[in-house]
Biotite code that builds the C-alpha atoms (Angstrom):
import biotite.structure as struc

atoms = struc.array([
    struc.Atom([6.316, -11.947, 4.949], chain_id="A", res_id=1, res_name="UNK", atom_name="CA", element="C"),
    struc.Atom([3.139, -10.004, 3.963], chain_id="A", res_id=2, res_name="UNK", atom_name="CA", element="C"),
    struc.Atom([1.150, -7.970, 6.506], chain_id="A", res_id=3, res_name="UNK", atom_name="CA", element="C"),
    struc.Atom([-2.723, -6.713, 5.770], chain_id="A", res_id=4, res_name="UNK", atom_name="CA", element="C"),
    struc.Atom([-2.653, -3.167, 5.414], chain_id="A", res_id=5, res_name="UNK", atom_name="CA", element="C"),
    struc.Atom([-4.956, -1.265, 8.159], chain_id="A", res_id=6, res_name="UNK", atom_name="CA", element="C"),
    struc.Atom([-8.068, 0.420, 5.845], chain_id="A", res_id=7, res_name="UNK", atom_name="CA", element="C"),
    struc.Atom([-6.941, -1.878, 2.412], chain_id="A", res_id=8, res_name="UNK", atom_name="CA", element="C"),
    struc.Atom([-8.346, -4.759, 3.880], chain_id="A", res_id=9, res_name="UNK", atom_name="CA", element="C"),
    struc.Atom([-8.284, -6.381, 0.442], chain_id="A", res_id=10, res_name="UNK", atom_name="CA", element="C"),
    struc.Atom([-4.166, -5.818, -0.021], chain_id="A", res_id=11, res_name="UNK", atom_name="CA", element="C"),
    struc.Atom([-1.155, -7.186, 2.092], chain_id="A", res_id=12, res_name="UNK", atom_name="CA", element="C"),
    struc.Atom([2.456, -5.244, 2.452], chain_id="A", res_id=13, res_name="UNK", atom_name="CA", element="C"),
    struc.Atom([5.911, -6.481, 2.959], chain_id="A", res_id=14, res_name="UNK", atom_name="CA", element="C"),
    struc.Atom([8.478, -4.114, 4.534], chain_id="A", res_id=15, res_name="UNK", atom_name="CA", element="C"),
    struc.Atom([10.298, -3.466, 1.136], chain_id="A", res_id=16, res_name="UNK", atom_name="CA", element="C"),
    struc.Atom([6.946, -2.271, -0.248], chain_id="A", res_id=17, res_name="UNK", atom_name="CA", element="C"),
    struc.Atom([5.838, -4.982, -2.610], chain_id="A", res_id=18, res_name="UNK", atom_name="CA", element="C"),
    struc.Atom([2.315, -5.294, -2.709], chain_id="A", res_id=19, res_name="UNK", atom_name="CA", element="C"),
    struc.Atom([-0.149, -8.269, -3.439], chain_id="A", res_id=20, res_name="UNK", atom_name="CA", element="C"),
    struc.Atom([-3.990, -7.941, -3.460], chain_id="A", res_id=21, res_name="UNK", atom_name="CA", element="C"),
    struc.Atom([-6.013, -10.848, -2.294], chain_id="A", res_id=22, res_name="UNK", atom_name="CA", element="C"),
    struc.Atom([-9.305, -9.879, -2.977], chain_id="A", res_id=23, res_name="UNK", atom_name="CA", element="C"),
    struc.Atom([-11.080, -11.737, -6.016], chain_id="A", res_id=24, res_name="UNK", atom_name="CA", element="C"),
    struc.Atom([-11.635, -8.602, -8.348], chain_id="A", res_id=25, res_name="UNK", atom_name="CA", element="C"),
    struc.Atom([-13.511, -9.565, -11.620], chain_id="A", res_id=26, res_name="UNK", atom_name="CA", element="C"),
    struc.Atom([-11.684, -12.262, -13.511], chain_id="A", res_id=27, res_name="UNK", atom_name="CA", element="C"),
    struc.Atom([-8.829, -12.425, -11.063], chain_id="A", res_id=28, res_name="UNK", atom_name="CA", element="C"),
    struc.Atom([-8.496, -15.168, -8.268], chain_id="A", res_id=29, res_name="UNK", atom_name="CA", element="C"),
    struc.Atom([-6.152, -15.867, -5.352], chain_id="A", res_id=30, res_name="UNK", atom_name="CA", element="C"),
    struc.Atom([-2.955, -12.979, -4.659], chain_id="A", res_id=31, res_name="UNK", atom_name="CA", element="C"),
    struc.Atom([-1.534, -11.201, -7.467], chain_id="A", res_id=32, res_name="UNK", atom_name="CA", element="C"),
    struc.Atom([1.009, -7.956, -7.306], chain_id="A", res_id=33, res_name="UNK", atom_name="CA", element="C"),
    struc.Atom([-0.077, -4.705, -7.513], chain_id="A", res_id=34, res_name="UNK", atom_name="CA", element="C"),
    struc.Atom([2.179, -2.678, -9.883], chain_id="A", res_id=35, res_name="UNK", atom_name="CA", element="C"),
    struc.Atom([3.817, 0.750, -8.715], chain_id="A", res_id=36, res_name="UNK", atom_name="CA", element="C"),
    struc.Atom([3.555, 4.231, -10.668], chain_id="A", res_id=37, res_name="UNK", atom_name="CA", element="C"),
    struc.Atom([6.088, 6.958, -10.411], chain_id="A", res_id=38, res_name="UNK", atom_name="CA", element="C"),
    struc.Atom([4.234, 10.537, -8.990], chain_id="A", res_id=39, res_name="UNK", atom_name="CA", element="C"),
    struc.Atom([7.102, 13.021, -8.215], chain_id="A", res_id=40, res_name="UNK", atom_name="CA", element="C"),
    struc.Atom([9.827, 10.312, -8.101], chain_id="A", res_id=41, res_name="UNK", atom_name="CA", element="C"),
    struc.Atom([8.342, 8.156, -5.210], chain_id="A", res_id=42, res_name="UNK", atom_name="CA", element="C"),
    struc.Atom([6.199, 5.220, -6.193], chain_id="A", res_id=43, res_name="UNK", atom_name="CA", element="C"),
    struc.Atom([2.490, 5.319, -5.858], chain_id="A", res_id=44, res_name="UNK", atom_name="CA", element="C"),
    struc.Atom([-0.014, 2.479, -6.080], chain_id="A", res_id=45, res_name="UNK", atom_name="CA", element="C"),
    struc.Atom([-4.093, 2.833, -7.230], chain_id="A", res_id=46, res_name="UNK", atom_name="CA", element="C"),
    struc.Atom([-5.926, 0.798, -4.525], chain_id="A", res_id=47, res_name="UNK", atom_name="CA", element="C"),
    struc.Atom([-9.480, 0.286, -2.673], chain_id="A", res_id=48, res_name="UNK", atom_name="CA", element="C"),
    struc.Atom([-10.064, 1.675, 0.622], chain_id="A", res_id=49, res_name="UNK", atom_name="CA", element="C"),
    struc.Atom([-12.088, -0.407, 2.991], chain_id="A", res_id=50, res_name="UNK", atom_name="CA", element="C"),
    struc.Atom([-15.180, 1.990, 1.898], chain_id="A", res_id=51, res_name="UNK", atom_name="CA", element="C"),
    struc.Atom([-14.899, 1.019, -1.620], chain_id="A", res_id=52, res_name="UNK", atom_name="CA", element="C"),
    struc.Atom([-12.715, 4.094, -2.589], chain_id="A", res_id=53, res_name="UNK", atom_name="CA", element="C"),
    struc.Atom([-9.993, 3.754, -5.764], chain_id="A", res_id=54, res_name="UNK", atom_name="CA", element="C"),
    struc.Atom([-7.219, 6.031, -4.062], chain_id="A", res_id=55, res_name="UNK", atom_name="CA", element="C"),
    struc.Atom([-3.966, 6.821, -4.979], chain_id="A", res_id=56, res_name="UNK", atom_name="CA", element="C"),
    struc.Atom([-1.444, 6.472, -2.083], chain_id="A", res_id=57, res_name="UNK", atom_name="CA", element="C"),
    struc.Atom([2.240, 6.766, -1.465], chain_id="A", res_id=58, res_name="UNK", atom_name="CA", element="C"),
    struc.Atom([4.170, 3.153, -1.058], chain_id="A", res_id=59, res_name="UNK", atom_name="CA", element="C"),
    struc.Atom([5.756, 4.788, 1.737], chain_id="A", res_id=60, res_name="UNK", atom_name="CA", element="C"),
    struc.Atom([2.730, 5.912, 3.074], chain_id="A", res_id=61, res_name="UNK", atom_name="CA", element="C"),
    struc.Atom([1.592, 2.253, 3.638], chain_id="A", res_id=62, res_name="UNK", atom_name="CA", element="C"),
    struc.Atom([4.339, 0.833, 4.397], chain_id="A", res_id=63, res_name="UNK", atom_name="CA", element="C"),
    struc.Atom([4.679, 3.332, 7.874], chain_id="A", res_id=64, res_name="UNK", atom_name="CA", element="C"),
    struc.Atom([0.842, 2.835, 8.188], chain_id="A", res_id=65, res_name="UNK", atom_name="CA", element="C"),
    struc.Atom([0.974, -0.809, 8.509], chain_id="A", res_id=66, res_name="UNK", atom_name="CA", element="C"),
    struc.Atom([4.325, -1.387, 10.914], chain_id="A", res_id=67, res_name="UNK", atom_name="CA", element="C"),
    struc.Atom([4.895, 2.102, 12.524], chain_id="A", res_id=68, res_name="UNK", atom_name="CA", element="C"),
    struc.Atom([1.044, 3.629, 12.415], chain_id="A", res_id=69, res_name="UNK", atom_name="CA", element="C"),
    struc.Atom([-0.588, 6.578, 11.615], chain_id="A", res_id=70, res_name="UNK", atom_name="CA", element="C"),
    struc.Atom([2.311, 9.120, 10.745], chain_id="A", res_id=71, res_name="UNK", atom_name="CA", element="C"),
    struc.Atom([1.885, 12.025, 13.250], chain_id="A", res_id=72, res_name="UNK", atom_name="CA", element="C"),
    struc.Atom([0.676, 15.474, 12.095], chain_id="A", res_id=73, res_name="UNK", atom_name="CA", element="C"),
    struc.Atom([2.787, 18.044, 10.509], chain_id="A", res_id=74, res_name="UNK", atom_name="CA", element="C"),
    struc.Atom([5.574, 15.348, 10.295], chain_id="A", res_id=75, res_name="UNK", atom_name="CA", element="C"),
    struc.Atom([6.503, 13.542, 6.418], chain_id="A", res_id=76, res_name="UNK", atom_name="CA", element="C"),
    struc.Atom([7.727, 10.011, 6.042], chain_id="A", res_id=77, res_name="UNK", atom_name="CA", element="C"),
    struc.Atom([11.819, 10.313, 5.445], chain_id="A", res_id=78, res_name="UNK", atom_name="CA", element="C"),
    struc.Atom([13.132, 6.940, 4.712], chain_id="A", res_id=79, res_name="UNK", atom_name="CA", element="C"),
    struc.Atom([16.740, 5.330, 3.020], chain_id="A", res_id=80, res_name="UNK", atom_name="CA", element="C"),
    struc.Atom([16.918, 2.659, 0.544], chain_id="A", res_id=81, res_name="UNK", atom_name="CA", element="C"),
    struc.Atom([19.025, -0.535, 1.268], chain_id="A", res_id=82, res_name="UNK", atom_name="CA", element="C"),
])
């Protein structure tokens, strides 16, 4: 089950991190995946911010943003796989 991602109003997250968008972008219509790049071994996605922004953002990053919240100050996002 996909789950809009607060600020990426255009882009919906599952909990294992896969990532549609379901905005229509140019010649692109209806959902379509948004492919991960490696940045320091963790996987990092190019997307637009609710203000129009391309950004580059952790997967991990999102995926706490949209079913934990914001991740606390002076705190990083530890995780396991599986």
């Amino acid at each position: 089950m996909f789950f809009l991602i607060p600020g990426y109003d255009d882009y919906q997250i599952n909990e294992a991190g896969d990532i549609v968008c379901t905005a229509d972008h140019h010649q692109y219509t209806g959902r379509r995946s948004v492919q991960h790049g490696l940045r320091h071994n963790m996987a990092y996605v190019q997307i637009v911010n609710d203000e129009g922004k391309r950004r580059g953002v952790a997967v991990r990053s999102l995926v706490l943003l949209t079913f934990r919240g914001e991740k606390p100050a002076g705190t990083r996002i530890v995780h396991k796989d599986g």
